[in-house]
N, C-alpha and C positions, 0 to 999 in steps of 0.2 A: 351253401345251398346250390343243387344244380337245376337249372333251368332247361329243358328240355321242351324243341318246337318242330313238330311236324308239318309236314306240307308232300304236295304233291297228289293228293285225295282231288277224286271230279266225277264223273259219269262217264262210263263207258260201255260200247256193247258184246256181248259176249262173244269171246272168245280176242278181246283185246288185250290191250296190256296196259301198266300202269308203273310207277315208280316212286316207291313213298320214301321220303327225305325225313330223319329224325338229326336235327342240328342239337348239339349240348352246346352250355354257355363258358364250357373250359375243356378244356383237350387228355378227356376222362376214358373215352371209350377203349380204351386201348388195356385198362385194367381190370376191369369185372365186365358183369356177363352183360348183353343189350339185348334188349327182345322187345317184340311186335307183338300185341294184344290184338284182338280185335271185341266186338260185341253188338249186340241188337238189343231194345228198348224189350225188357223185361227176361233176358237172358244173360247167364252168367258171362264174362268176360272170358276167352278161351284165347290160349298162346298160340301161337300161330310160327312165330322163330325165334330161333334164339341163337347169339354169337359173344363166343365165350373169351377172355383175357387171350388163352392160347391159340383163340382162333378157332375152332371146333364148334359145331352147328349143329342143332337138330330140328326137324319141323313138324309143325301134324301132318297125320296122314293125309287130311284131307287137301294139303299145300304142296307135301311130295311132288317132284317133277316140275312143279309149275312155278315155284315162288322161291326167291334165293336172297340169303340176307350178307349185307358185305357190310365190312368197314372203308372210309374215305381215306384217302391218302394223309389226311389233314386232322386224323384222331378224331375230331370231334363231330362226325357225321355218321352213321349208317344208313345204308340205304335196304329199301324193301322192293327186290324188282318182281313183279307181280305179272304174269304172262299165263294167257288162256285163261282169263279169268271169265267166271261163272253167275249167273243168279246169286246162289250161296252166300256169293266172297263177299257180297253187301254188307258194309256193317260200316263201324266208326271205328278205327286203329289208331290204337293208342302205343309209344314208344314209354318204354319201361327203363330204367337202369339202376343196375346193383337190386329189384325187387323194392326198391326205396321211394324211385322221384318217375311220374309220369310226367307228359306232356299232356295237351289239350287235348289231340283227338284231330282225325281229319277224316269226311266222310269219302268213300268209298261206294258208289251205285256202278252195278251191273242190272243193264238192260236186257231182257231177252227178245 
């Protein structure tokens, strides 16, 4: 069972930046693919990034330019670096791996 814990979620005003931390509980990341959800109370959960075994990325459009997702030196980290963030970007992000094991969820508020 993998255990997946986010943090780094708080309140910030537009056009700040942010950095979301998704820790595993064994040094997995490094194998299959890790991605960043995000979502709103009564909206479907939409991907947001994704960082693949071989290292290859892709994001939505709406994160293009702004948001970059990396692996930690330490395999079992990825981070979500979040810059010019927007009203929008508000939601609860959730760290995904393998499409299998979420974590909790950290909130995200953009102030305008």
């Amino acid at each position: 069972q993998v255990q997946l814990v986010e943090s780094g979620g708080g309140l910030v005003q537009t056009g700040g930046s942010l950095r979301l931390s998704c820790a595993a509980s064994s040094s997995i990341f490094s194998y299959d693919a890790v991605a960043w959800y995000r979502q709103n109370p009564g909206k479907q959960r939409e991907l947001v990034a994704i960082i693949r075994g071989g290292g290859d990325t892709n994001y939505a459009d709406s994160v293009k330019g702004r948001f970059t997702i990396s692996r930690g030196n330490a395999k079992n980290t990825v981070y979500l670096q979040m810059n010019s963030l927007k009203p929008e970007d508000t939601a609860v992000y959730y760290c995904n791996y393998n499409r299998v094991f979420w974590g909790q969820g950290t909130q995200v508020t953009v102030s305008s």
